[in-house]
C-alpha positions in Angstrom: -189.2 4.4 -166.6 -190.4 1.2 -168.4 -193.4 1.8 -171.1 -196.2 -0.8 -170.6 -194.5 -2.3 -173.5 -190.6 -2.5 -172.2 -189.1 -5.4 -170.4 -189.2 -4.7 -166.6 -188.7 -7.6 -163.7 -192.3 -7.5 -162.6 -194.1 -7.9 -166.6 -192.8 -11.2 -168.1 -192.1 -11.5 -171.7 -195.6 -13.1 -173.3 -196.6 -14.0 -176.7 -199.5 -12.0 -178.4 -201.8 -15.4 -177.8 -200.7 -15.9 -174.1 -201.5 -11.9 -173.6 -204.8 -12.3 -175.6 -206.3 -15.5 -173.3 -204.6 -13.6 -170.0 -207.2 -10.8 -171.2 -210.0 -12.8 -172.2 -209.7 -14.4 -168.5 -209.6 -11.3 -166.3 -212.7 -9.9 -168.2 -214.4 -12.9 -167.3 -214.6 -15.1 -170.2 -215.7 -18.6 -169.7 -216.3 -19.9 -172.7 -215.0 -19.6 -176.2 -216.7 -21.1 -179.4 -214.3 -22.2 -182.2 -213.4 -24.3 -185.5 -209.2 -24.3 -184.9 -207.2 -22.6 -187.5 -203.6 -22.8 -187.7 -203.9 -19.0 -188.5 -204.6 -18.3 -184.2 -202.1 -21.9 -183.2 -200.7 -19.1 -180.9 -203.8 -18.1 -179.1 -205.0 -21.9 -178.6 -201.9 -22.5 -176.9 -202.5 -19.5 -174.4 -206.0 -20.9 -173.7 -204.4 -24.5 -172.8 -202.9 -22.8 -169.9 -206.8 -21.2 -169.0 -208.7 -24.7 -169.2 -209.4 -24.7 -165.8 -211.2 -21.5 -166.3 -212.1 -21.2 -169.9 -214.1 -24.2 -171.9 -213.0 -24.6 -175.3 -215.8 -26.1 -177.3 -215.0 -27.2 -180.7 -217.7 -26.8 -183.2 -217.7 -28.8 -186.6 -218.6 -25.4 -188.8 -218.3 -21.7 -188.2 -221.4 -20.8 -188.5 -222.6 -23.1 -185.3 -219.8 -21.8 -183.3 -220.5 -18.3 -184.2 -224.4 -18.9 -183.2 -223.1 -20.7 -179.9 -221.6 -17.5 -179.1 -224.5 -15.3 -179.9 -227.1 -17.7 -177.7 -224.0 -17.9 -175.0 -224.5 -13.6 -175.2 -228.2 -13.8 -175.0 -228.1 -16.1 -172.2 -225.3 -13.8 -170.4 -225.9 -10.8 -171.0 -221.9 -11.2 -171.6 -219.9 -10.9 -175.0 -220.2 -14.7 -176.6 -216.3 -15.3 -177.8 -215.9 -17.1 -181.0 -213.0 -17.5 -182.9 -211.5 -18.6 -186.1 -209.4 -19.3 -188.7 -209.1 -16.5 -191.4 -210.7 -16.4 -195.1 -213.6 -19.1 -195.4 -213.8 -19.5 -191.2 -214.6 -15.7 -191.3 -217.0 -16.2 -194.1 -218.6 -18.8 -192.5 -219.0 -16.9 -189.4 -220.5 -14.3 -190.2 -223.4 -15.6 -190.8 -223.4 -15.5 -186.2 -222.0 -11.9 -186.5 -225.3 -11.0 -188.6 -227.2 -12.6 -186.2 -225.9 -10.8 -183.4 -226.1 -7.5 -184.8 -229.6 -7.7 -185.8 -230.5 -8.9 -182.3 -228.3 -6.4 -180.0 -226.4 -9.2 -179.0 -223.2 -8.6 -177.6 -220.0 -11.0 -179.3 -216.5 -10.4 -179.9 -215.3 -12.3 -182.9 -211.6 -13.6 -183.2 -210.2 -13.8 -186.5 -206.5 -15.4 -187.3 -204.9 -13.2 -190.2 -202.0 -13.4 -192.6 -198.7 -12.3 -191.3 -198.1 -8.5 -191.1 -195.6 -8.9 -193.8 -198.1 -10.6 -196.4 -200.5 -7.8 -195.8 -202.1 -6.7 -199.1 -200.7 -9.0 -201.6 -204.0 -10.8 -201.3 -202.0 -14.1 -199.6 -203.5 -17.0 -198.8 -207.3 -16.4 -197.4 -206.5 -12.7 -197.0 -209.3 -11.0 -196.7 -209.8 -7.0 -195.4 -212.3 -7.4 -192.4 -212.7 -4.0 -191.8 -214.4 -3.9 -195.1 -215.6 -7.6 -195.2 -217.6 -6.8 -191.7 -218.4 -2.9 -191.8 -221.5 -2.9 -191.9 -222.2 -6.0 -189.9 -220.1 -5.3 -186.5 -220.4 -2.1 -184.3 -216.5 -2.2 -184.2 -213.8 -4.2 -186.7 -210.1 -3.9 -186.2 -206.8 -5.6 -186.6 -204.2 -5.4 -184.0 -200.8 -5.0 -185.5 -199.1 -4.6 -182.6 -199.1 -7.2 -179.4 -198.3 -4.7 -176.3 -201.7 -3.3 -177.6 -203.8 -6.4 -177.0 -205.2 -5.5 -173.7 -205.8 -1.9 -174.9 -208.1 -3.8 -177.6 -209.7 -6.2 -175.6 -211.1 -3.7 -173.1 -212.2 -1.0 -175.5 -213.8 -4.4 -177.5 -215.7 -5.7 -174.6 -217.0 -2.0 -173.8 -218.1 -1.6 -177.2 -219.7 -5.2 -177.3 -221.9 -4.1 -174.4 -222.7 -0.4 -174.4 -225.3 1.0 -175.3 -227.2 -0.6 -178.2 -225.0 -3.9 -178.0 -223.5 -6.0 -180.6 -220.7 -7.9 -182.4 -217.1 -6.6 -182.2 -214.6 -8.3 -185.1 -210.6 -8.1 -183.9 -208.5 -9.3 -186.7 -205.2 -11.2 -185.3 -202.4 -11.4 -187.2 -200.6 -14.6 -187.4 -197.1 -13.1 -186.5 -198.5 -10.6 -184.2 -199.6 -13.7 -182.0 -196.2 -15.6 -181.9 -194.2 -11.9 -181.2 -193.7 -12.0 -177.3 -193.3 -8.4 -176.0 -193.8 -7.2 -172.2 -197.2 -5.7 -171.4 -199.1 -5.0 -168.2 -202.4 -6.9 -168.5 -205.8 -4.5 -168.3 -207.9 -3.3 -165.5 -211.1 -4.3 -165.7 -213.7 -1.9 -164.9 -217.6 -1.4 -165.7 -218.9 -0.5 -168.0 -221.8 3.0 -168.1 -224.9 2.5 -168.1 -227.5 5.4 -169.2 -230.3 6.4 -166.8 -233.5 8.3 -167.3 -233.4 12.2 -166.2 -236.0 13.2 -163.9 -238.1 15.6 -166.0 -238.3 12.5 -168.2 -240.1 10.5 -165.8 -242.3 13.4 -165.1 -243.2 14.1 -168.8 -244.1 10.4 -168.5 -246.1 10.7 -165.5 -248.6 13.1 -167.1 -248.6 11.5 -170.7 -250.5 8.2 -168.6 -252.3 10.0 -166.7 -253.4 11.9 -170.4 -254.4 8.4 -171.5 -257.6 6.4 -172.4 -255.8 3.6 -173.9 -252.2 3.4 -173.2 -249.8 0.0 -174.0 -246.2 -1.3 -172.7 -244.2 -3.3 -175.6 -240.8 -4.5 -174.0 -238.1 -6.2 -175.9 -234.3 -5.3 -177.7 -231.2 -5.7 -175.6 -229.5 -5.2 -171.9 -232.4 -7.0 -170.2 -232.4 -9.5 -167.5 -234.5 -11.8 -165.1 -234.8 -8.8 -162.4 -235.5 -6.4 -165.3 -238.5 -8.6 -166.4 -239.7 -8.6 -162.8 -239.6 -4.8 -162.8 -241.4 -4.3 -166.0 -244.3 -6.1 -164.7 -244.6 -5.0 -161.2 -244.9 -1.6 -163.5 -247.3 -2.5 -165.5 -249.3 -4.1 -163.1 -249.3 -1.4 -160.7 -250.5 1.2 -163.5 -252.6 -1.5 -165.3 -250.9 -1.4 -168.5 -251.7 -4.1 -171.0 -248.3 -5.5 -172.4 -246.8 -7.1 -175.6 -243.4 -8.1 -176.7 -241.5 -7.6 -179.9 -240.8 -10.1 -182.3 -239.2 -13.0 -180.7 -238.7 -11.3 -177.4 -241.8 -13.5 -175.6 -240.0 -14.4 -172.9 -238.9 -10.9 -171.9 -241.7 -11.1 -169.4 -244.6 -13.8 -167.9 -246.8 -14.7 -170.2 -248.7 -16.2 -167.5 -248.7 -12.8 -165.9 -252.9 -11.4 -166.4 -251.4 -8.0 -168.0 -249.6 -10.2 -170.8 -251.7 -9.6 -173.7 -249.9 -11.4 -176.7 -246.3 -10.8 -178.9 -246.6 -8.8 -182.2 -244.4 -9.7 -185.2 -245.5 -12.5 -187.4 -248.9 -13.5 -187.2 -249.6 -11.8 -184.1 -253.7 -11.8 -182.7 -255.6 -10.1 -185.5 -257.3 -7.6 -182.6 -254.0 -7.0 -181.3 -252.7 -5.6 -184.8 -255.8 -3.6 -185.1 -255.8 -2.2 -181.4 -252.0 -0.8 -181.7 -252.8 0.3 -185.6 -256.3 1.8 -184.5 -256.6 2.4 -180.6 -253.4 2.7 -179.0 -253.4 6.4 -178.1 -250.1 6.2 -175.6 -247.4 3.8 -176.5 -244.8 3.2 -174.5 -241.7 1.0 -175.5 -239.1 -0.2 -173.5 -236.1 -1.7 -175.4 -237.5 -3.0 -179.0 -236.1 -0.7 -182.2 -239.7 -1.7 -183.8 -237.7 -3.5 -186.9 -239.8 -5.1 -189.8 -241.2 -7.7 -188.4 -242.4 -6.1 -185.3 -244.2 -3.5 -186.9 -245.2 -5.6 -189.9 -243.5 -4.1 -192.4 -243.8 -1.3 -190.7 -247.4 -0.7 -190.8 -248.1 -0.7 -187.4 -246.8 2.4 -186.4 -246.8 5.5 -188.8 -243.4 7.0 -190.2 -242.0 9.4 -189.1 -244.7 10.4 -186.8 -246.7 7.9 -184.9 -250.1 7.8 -184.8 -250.5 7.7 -180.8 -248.4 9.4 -178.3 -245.0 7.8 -178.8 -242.6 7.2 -175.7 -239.3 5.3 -176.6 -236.8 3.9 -174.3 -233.7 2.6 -175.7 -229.9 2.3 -174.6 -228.8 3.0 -177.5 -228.8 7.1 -178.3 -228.7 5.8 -182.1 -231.9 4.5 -182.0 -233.8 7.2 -180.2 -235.4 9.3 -183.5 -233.6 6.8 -186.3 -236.9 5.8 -188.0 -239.6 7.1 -185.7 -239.9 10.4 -184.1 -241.1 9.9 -180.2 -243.3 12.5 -178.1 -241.0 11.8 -175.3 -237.5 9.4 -175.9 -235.5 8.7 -172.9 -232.1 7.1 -173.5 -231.8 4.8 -170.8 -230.6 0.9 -169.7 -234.0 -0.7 -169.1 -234.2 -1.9 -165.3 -232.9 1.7 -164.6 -236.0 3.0 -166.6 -238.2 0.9 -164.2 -236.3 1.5 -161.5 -237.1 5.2 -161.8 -240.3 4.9 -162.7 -241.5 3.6 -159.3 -241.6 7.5 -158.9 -245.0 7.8 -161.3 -248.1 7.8 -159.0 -251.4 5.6 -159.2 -254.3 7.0 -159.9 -256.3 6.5 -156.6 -259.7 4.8 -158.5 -260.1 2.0 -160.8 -258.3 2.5 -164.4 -260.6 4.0 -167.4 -258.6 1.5 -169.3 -259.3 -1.8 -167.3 -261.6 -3.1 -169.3 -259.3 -2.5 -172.8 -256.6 -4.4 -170.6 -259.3 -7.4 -169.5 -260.4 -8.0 -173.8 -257.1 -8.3 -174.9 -256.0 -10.8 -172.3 -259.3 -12.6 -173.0 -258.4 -12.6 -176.9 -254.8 -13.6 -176.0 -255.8 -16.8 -174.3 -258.0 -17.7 -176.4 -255.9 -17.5 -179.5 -253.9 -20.5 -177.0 -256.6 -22.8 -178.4 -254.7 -25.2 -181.3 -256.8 -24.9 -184.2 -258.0 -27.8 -186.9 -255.2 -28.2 -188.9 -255.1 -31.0 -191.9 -253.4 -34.3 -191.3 -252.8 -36.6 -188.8 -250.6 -34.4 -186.3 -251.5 -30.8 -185.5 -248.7 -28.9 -184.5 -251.0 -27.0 -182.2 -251.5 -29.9 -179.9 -248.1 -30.7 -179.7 -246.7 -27.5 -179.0 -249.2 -26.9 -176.5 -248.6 -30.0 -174.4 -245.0 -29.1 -174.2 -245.7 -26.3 -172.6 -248.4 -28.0 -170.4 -245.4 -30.7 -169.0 -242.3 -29.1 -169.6 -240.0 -27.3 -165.8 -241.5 -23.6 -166.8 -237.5 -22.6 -167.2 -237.6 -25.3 -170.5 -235.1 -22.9 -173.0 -236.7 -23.3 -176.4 -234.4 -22.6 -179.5 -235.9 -22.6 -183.4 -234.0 -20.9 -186.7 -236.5 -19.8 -188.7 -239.7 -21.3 -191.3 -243.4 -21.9 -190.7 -242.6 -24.6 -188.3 -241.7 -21.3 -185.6 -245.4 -20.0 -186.0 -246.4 -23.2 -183.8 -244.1 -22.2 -181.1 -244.5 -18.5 -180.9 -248.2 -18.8 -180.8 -248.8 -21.7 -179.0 -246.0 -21.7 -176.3 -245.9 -19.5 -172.7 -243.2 -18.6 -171.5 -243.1 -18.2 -168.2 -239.2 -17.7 -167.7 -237.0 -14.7 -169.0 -234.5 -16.4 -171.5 -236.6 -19.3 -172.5 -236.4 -18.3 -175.9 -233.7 -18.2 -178.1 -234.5 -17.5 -181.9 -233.1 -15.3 -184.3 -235.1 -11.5 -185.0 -232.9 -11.9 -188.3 -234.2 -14.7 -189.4 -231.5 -17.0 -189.7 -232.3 -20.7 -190.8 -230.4 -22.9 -188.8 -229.7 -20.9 -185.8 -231.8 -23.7 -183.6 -229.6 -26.5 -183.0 -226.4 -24.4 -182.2 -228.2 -22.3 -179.7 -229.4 -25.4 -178.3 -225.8 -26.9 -177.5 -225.1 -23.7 -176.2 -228.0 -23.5 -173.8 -227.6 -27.0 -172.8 -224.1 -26.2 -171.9 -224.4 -23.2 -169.8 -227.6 -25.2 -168.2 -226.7 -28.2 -167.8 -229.5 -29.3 -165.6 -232.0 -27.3 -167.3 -234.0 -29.1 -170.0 -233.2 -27.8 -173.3 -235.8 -28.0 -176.8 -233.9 -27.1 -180.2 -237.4 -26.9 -182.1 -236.1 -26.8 -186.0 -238.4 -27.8 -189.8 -236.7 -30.5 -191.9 -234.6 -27.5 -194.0 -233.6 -25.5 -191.2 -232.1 -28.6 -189.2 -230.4 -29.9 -192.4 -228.3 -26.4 -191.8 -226.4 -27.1 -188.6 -227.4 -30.4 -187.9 -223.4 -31.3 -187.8 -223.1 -29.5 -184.5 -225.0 -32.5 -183.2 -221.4 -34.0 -183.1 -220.5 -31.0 -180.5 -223.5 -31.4 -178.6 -222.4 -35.4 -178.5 -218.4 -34.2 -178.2 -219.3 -32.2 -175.0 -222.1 -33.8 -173.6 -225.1 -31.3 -174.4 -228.1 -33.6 -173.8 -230.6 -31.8 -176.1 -234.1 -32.8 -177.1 -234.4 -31.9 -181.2 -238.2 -31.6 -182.5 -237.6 -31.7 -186.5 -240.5 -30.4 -187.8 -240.8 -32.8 -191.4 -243.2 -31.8 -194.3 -240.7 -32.2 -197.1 -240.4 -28.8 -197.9 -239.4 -25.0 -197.3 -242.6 -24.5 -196.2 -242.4 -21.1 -195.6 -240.9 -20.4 -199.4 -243.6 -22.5 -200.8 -246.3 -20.5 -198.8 -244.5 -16.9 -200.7 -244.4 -19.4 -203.5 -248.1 -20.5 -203.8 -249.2 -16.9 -203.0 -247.6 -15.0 -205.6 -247.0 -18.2 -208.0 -249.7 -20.5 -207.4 -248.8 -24.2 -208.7 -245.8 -22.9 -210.0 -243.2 -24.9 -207.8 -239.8 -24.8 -208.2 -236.6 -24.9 -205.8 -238.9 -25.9 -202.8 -239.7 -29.8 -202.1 -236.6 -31.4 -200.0 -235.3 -35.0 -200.3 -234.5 -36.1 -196.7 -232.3 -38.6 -195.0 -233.3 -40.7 -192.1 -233.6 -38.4 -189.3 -233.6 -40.8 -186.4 -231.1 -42.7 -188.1 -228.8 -39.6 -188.8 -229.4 -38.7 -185.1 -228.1 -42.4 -184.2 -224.9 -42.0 -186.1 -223.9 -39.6 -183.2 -225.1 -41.6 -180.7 -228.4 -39.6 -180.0 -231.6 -41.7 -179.7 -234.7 -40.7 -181.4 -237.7 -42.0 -183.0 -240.5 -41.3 -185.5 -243.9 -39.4 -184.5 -246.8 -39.8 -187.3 -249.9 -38.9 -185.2 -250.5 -36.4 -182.7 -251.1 -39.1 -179.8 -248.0 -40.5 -180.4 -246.2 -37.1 -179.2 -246.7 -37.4 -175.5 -244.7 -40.8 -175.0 -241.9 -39.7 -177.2 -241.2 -36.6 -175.4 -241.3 -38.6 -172.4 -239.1 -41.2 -173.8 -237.0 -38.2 -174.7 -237.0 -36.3 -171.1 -235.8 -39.5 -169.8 -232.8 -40.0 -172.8 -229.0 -39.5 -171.4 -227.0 -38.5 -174.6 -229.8 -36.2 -176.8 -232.7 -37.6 -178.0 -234.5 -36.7 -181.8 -237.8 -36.7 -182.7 -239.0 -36.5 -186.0 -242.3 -35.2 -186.5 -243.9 -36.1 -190.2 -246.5 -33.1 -190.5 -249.0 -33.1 -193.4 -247.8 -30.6 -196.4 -251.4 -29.3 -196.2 -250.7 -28.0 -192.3 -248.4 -25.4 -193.5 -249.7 -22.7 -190.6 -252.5 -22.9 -187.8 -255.5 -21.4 -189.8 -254.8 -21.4 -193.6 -253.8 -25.0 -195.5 -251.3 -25.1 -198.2 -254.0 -25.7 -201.0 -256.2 -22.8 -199.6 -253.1 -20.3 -199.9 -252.8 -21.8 -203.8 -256.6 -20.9 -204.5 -256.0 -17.3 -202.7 -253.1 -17.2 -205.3 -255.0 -18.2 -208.1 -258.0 -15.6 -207.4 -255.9 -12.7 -206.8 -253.8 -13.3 -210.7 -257.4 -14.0 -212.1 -258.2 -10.5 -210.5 
């Protein structure tokens, strides 16, 4: 009998790329981000004979096509495919692979390698990803051997999705690719999905019905549209005030009455000091509560919460790694709400209704765009975007003080409206946005970036112009990296060094691709450019000069200096 591997009449001979873009189609892959390497020549040629059924888009660095593919996985809920060339394009990309671990995002990275024969004589871009990437990928491997490419491919898009997901790494030979061997392709099959035990839901049942002043926080990975739907219909049938994790605001309606505001960076001051001081039930749903949800982790104690602690996570990892829940039930999230429609309602009016009416009083009014120095306030801008914008508008930023505008000042209304980076990756914005604007095409897309953080990527506006990704780009202009001058200023007061920016011509670097754009120096001027913009076929820029002064929504750059200089006179 034939092995998978031997020549038979009924399993042609393939090369290693033909087998490896046969896989990549039957598990559904649409898309793959790459820079071309003559390291994978071999598997490009296998995806010629896919383009009816897999897009190729061809980024201009590696770290925009492996972003692409982490947006592409966020978007999904599917591994984003990147691949590229070995040495510097696997250097480059990890920057994406970072991204995506930090975020739960699941992404299979391809990686051309030397040839078998070259291995460890430290040839030509030769690098060892299994050590380059360990502690960056939830799985790295190199496959040596071609008939084992399917077996690879379906344990790698498995591992990209279950339970906490993340980035796999598969290093590919050069040699192994061009070896043509006989191999039946894989089955594809779904993957497992945890679910809540019964006793669980019960322990659950009586820790609400224990509580004066419970809260929902929702976030992490493995969520969806429907899931979103489900974790409100919860919380509105129990009454449960909600919050989302850092950079997880559109995980649910922030429209929605039991919405009460994201925690992270500069979340509502009561809201920090209700979940620090009066939360006595906490229940999260997806988020690992990382730094910057927990402010440096001085929101919730360590090991042992302050309040009755309930976490629900895919992952089993994650369930006691840094905090120590009452009650953790390792479960996919819409199967956790899905069995919770088994908790009873109290028959009379909440004890905590009234907790749950102040904080969505305090979140809408924190909506309000403050005073801010100069002639455009951020606030303003930000919040008539989300007054005009189609409520499914997908909003993309990297990261800097420019984001604070967005996160605060912006609803979402949608589930995956928001893209942006819980690592906090500068440049991650413009990437994303091509990515977006590609999977949507008809939806409009906002890639929302400050002057250094567009300067990053800003090349992948020659993909978005390459493949026709009509984005709108806000560049966010005060000169600086505003958020390093803040630290800067704070700890160093008018000692500035490594900060202030020299700048090209935005709208005129936007026109060099073809993208039309135009300058915005007040805050009235905003509305007719982002119609102008709405309107634009091609892309469209606008740069926004802010003042230096306006570096966040209640504190001005030279009142930070003099809260510097008082605290070293102290």
């Amino acid at each position: 009998m034939p092995t998978d591997a031997s020549p038979s009449a009924d399993i042609p001979l393939r090369t290693g790329g033909r087998i490896l873009a046969d896989q990549l189609r039957l598990l559904g892959a649409d898309t793959i981000y790459c820079v071309p390497g003559e390291s994978y020549l071999e598997l490009l040629d296998g995806l010629y004979a896919h383009q009816d059924a897999i897009n190729v888009v061809t980024c201009r660095h590696e770290s925009g096509a492996s972003n692409m593919a982490d947006a592409y996985g966020k978007l999904t809920g599917r591994p984003g495919i990147c691949a590229v060339t070995r040495g510097p394009g696997a250097t480059n990309a990890s920057n994406g692979v970072h991204t995506a671990f930090q975020d739960s995002t699941p992404m299979i990275l391809l990686i051309g390698q030397v040839g078998r024969e070259m291995a460890d004589r430290e040839a030509f871009q030769e690098i060892d990803y299994r050590r380059m990437f360990g502690q960056m990928a939830k799985w790295v491997a190199q496959i040596d051997d071609p008939a084992r490419i399917p077996e690879y491919m379906a344990r790698a898009w498995k591992t990209a999705l279950a339970g906490r997901p993340g980035p796999v790494v598969l290093a590919l030979p050069e040699d192994m690719l061009t070896e043509a061997v006989a191999v039946r392709d894989l089955r594809v099959t779904p993957p497992a999905k945890p679910a809540p035990q019964a006793a669980d839901i019960k322990a659950l049942e009586k820790m609400i019905a224990a509580a004066e002043r419970p809260m929902l926080m929702v976030g992490g990975p493995s969520w969806s549209a429907s899931c979103a739907a489900k974790a409100m219909e919860f919380a509105e049938r129990l009454g449960l005030p909600v919050t989302t994790s850092f950079r997880s605001q559109d995980y649910v309606d922030n429209g929605h009455d039991n919405y009460v505001g994201p925690v992270g960076i500069a979340p509502i001051p009561n809201l920090r000091k209700r979940i620090r001081e009066d939360v006595d039930l906490l229940i999260v749903v997806g988020p690992r509560l990382g730094e910057m949800t927990t402010q440096g982790y001085a929101l919730v104690d360590i090991p042992h919460p302050q309040m009755t602690f309930v976490h629900v996570h895919p992952g089993a990892e994650e369930l006691g790694q840094v905090y120590q829940p009452d009650l953790a039930i390792q479960s996919d999230p819409e199967l956790f709400f899905d069995a919770a429609d088994a908790i009873s309602v109290p028959d009379g009016p909440y004890v905590w209704a009234d907790w749950l009416q102040a904080q969505r009083a305090d979140y809408l009014a924190y909506q309000t765009p403050t005073e801010v120095p100069g002639q455009v306030n951020m606030g303003h801008v930000v919040r008539h975007m989300s007054e005009v914008l189609p409520q499914d508008t997908i909003f993309t930023n990297g990261a800097g003080n420019y984001t604070v505008w967005l996160h605060r000042f912006h609803q979402h209304r949608a589930y995956r409206t928001q893209l942006a980076p819980t690592s906090g990756s500068m440049g991650y914005g413009v990437p994303a946005a091509v990515a977006a604007k590609l999977h949507h095409p008809n939806r409009t897309v906002v890639a929302m970036a400050g002057d250094g953080c567009f300067m990053m990527t800003s090349q992948e506006l020659a993909t978005a112009a390459q493949h026709g990704a009509d984005v709108i780009y806000i560049v966010v202009n005060n000169g600086m990296y505003g958020t390093i001058r803040m630290h800067q200023e704070r700890h160093h007061p008018g000692k500035v060094i490594a900060t202030q920016l020299v700048n090209p011509d935005f709208v005129a670097y936007a026109a060099a691709f073809g993208i039309g754009g135009e300058r915005v120096l007040a805050t009235e001027e905003f509305p007719g450019a982002l119609k102008r913009a709405r309107a634009a076929r091609g892309g469209y820029l606008i740069e926004i000069v802010v003042d230096p002064e306006a570096l966040t929504p209640v504190q001005s750059l030279s009142a930070i200096r003099a809260e510097g200089e008082a605290k070293a006179r102290s």
